[in-house]
C-alpha positions in Angstrom: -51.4 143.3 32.2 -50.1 145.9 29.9 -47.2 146.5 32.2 -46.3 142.8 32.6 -46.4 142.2 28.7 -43.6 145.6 28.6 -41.3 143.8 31.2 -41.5 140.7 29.1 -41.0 142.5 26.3 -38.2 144.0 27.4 -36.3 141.2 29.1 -37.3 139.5 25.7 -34.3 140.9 23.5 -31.2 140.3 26.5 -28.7 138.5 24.9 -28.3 135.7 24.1 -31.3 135.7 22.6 -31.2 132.4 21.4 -31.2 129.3 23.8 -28.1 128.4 25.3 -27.7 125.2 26.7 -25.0 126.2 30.0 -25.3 126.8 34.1 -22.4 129.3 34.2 -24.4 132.6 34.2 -27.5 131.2 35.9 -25.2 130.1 39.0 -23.7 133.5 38.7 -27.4 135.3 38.8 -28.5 133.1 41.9 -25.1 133.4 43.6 -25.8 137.7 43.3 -29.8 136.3 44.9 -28.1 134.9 47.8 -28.9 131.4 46.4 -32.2 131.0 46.3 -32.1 127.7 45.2 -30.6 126.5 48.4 -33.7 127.8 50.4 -36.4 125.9 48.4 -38.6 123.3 49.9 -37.9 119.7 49.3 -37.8 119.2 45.3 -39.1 117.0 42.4 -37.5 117.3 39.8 -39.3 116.2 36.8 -37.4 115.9 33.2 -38.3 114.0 30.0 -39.2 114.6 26.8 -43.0 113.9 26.7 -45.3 113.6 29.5 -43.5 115.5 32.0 -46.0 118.4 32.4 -49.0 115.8 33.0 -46.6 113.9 35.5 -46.0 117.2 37.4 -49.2 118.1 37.7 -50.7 115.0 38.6 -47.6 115.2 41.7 -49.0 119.0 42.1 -52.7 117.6 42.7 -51.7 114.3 44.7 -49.3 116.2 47.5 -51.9 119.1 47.7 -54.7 116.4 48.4 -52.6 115.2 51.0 -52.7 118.9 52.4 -49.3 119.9 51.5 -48.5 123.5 50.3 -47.1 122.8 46.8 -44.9 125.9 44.4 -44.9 124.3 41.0 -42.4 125.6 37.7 -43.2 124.3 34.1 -42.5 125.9 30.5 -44.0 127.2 28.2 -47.4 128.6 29.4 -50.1 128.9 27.3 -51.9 131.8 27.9 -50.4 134.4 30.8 -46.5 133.7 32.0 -47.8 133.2 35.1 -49.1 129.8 34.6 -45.1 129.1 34.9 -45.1 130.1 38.1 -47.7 128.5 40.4 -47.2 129.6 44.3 -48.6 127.5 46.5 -52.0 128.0 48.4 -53.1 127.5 51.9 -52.4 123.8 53.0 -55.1 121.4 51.7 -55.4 124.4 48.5 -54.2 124.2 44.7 -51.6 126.2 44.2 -52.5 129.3 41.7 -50.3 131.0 39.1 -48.8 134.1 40.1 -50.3 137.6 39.7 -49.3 140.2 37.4 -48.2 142.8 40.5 -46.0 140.1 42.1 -44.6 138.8 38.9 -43.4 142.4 38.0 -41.5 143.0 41.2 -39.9 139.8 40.9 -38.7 140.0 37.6 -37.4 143.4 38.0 -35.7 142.6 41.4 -34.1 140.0 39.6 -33.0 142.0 36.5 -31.8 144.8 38.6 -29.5 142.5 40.4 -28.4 140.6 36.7 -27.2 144.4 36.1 -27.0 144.1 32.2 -24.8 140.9 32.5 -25.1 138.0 29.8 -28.0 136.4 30.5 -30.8 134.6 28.3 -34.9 135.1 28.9 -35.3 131.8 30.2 -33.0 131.9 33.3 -33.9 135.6 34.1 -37.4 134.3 34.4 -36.1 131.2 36.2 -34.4 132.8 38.8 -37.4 135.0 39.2 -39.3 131.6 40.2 -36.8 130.1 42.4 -36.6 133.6 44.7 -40.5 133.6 44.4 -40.6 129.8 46.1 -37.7 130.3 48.4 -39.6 133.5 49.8 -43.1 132.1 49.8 -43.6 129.0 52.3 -44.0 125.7 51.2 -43.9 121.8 52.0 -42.6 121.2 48.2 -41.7 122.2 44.8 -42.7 120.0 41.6 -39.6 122.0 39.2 -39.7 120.3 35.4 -36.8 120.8 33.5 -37.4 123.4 30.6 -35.0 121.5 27.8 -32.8 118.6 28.0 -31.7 118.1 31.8 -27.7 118.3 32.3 -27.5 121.7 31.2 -30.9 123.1 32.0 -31.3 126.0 33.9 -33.1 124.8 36.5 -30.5 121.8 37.4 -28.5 124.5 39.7 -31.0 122.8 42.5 -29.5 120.8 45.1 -29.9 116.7 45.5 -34.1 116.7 45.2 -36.4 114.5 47.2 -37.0 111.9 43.7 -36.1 113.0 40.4 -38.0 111.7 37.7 -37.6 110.8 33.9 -40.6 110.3 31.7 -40.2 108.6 28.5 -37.5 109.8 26.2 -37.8 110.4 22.7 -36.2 112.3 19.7 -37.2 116.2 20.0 -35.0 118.9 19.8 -32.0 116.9 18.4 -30.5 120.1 17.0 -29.7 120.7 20.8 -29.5 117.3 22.9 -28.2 115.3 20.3 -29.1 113.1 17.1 -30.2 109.7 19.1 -32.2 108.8 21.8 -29.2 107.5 23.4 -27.7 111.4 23.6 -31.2 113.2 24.6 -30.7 110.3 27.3 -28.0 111.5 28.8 -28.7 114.8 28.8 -32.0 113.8 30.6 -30.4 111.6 33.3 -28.3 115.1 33.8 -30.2 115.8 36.5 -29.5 112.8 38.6 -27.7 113.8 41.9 -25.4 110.8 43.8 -27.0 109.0 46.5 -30.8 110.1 45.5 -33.3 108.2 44.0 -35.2 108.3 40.6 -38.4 107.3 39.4 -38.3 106.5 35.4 -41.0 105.7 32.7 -40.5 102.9 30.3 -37.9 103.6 28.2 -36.4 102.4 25.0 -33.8 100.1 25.7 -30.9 102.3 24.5 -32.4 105.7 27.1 -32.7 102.8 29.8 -28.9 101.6 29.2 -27.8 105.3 29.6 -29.9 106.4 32.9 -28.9 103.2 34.1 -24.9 103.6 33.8 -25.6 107.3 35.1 -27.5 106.1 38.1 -24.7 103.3 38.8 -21.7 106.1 38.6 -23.9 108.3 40.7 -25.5 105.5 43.6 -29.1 106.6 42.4 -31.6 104.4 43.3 -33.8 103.8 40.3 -37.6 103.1 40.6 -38.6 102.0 37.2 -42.0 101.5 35.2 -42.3 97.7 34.7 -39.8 96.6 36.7 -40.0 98.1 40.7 -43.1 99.7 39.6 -46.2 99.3 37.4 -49.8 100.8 36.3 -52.3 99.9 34.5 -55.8 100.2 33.4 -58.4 97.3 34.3 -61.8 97.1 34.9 -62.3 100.9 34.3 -59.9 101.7 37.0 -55.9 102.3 37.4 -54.2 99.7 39.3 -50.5 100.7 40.7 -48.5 97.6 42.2 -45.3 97.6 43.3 -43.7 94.6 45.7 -45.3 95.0 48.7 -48.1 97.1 47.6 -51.0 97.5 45.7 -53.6 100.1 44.4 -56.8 100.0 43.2 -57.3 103.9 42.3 -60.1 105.6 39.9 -58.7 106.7 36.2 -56.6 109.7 36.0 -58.8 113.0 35.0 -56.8 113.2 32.0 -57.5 111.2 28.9 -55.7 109.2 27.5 -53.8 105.8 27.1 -50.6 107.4 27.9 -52.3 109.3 31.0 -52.1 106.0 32.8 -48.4 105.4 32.5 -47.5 108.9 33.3 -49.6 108.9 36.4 -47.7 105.9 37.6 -44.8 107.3 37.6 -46.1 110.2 39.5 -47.5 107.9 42.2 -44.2 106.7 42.4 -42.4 109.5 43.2 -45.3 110.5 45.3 -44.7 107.1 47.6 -41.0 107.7 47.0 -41.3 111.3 48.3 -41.4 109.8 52.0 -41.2 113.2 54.0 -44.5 114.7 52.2 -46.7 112.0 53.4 -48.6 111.4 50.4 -51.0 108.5 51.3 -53.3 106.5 49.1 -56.7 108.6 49.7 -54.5 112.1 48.3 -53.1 109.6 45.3 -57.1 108.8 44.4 -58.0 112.5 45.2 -54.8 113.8 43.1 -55.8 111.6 39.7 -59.6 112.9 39.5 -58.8 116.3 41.2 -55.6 116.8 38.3 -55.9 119.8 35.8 -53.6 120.1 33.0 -55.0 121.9 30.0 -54.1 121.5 25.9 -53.6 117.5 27.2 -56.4 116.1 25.5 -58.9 118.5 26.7 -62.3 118.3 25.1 -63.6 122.3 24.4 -67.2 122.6 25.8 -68.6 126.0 25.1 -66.8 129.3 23.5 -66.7 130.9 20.1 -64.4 128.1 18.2 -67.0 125.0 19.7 -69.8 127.2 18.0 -67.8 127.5 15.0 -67.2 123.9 14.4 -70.8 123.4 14.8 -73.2 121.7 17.4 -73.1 118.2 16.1 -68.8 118.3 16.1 -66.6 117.3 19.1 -63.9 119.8 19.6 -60.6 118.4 21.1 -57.3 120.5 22.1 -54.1 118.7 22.4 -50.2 119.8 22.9 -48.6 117.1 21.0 -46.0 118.6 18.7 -43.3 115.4 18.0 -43.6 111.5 16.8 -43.5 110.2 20.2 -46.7 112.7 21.2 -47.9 111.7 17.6 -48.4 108.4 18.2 -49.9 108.7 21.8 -52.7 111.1 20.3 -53.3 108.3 17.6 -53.5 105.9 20.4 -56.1 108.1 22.5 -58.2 108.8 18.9 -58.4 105.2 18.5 -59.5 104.0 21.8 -62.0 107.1 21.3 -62.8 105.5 18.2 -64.2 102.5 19.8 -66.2 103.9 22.3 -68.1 106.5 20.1 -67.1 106.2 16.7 -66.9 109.8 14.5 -64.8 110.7 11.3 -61.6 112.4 12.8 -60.4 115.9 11.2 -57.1 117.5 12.4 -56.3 121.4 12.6 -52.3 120.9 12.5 -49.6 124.0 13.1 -46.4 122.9 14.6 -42.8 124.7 14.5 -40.2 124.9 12.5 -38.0 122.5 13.8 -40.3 119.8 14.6 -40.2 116.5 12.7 -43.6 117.0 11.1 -43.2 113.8 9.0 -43.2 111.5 11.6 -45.5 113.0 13.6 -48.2 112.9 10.9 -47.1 109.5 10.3 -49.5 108.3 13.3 -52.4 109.4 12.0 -52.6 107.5 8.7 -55.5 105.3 8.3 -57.2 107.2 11.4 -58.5 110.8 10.2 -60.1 112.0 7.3 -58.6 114.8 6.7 -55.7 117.1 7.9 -56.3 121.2 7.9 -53.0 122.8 8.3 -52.9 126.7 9.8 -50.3 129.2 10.8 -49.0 129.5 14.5 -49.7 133.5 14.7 -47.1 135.2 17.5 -45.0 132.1 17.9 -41.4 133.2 19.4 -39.3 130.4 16.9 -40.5 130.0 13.1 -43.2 127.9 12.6 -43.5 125.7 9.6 -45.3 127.1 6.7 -48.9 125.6 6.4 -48.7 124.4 2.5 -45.1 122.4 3.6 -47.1 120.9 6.3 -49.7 120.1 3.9 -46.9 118.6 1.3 -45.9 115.9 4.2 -49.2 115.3 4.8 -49.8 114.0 1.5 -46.3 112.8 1.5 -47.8 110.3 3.9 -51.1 109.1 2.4 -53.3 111.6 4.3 -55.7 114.1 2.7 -54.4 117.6 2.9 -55.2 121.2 2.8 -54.4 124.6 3.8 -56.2 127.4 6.2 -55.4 131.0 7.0 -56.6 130.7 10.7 -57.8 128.0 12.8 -61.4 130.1 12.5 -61.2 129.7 8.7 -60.0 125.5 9.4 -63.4 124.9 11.3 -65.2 126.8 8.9 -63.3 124.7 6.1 -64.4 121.4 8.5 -67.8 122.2 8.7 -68.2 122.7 5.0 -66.7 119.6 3.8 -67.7 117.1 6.4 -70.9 115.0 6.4 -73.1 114.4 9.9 -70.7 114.5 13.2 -67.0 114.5 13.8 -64.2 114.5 15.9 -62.3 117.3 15.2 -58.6 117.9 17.2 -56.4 120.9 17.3 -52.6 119.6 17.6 -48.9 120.4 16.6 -47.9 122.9 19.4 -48.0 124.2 22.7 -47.8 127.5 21.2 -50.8 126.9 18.4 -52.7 125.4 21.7 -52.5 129.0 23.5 -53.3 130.9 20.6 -56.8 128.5 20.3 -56.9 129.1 24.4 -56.9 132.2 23.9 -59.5 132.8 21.1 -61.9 131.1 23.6 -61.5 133.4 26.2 -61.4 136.8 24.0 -57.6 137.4 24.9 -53.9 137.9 24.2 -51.1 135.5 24.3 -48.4 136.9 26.5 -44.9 136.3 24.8 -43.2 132.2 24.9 
């Protein structure tokens, strides 16, 4: 582990350090390879801006049900890097994120070759995974885009098998763009003439702009609630389509939103002909899914005793408006089934819109804790500014040192049960990850 965290380390600081948003010295990398992104297994490519690591792991669990040997890339991990890199297992096996050893070699095959060139931590580490699935045998690869989609570094992969869009919303608008409309494009990037693409709903102006891209491009689109459609009813997910329908237990994951994302990976899982992904894996895939920090209730470990025995303890990723409002949704539909005073732990970034994401939660939680992000690799927002908004919008507001000290805070001030849920981040979601098991965070 200690060697692995000095690579990182190391390939932390090549310049640029800062994202850069081109394909010119990640095509240059892979071309050095020997193109290793020519000799993947068939691809879906999964981009979006929230949803798009449930989609690709509920496509991960549903084409390994079916018995295929699945690689799967997503950003960032939340624990160990190698959760980015998931190598596929025996047929009719999940997958497994790669070890330390293997990791290593990889990485320092690859930055060998790179010889000190320009190059930024993200593709170094994304060439690493696409030698790692050309050289280990597979039926697929499930590949989610790491930021925006035209310009990402993993869209030097040829035409996939589907490529899908999940919803589109305003995040990072200091690099895609100001309006949904921009971060559209740059999503529908990825689309590849004469291929076909499974979307989400969409707000009408991201559905205008993937549409006009699929026309140019002869994309075939597949989209929610129009070719396509899933929904809850009588305490199972129903998928239809024209000349098909589904009746299929609820997704593993919670959630309101849970539901339309995995229609859309059904769809690209029917779409994705050649992997042979039949209704039985679809059923298997949905209750057989693992995706953690997506609403995932805490059961045992040092932070569950902390918040004490009568107190739910939730863990969820969302960190913009868009994932805001979907973990308002899911607390309210909680609401109604076991009704408990709601309390939020909140650190989010820097750049994050933290106004509208606390927006949501008005008239829904009692009170909002806000905490550091300790070890995050961008600047997190200072707690007390959180805080500020917070109040800004209505909601009760304090500050915490630690997300130890916020459930201490919590457990003093509440009265009887509660629902208490850490959000805000990815990153503040490994840290808690992390406390639970007694380890460190490698380096995001």
């Amino acid at each position: 582990m200690a060697r692995l965290d000095e690579t990182l380390a190391r390939l932390k600081v090549l310049h640029p350090l800062s994202i850069d948003l081109s394909l010119g010295r990640i095509e240059r990398l892979l071309g050095e390879l020997g193109h290793p992104e020519r000799r993947l297994p068939p691809v879906i490519h999964v981009a979006g801006t929230n949803g798009k690591g449930s989609v690709s792991a509920f496509l991960k669990a549903m084409i390994e049900a079916a018995g295929k040997r699945t690689h799967l890339y997503t950003s960032p991990h939340l624990v160990r890097f190698g959760e980015r890199i998931q190598i596929a297992g025996p047929a009719g096996q999940p997958g497994a994120p790669i070890g330390d050893d293997a990791l290593i070699a990889l990485l320092e095959r690859v930055e060998q070759v790179n010889g000190g060139a320009p190059i930024t931590f993200f593709e170094i580490t994304t060439a690493a995974a696409l030698l790692a699935f050309a050289e280990c045998p597979a039926d697929a690869v499930v590949l989610e885009v790491g930021l925006g989609g035209r310009l990402d570094t993993t869209n030097v992969v040829p035409p996939p098998l589907v490529s899908v869009i999940t919803p589109v919303a305003l995040d990072h608008v200091e690099r895609l763009g100001p309006t949904i409309a921009h971060i559209a494009a740059e999503k529908a990037g990825i689309l590849k003439r004469g291929t076909v693409c499974v979307t989400a709903r969409q707000a009408p102006e991201a559905e205008a702009v993937i549409e006009e891209r699929a026309r140019a491009l002869g994309v075939r689109l597949v989209r929610a609630g129009q070719e396509f459609d899933a929904f809850r009813q009588g305490g199972r997910l129903v998928f239809q389509q024209e000349d098909q329908l589904l009746d299929l237990p609820l997704p593993a994951l919670v959630g309101r939103h849970q539901i339309g994302n995995a229609g859309v990976a059904i769809a690209a899982a029917l779409e994705a002909k050649a992997l042979g992904v039949d209704e039985a894996a679809i059923a298997r895939g949905l209750v057989e899914v693992r995706w953690p920090a997506r609403m995932q209730r805490l059961a045992s470990g040092p932070l569950v005793e902390r918040a004490g025995a009568d107190a739910e303890l939730w863990l969820d990723g969302a960190h913009n408006p868009a994932g805001g409002l979907a973990l308002a949704e899911t607390l309210a539909d909680l609401d109604e089934r076991s009704p408990r005073p709601v309390w939020l732990v909140v650190g989010m970034m820097g750049q994050k819109d933290a106004t509208r994401f606390l927006t949501a939660f008005r008239g829904i939680v009692e009170q909002v804790v806000t905490v550091p992000i300790p070890g995050a690799h961008e600047t997190p927002a200072e707690p007390e500014q959180i805080a500020a908004l917070a109040r800004n919008q209505g909601l009760r507001a304090e500050t915490a040192p630690s997300v130890e000290l916020a459930l201490d805070r919590i457990r003093s001030l509440r009265k009887g049960p509660a629902r208490i849920v850490i959000c805000g981040s990815l990153y503040l979601a490994g840290h808690v990850l992390a406390l639970q098991d007694g380890v460190a965070v490698q380096t995001n």
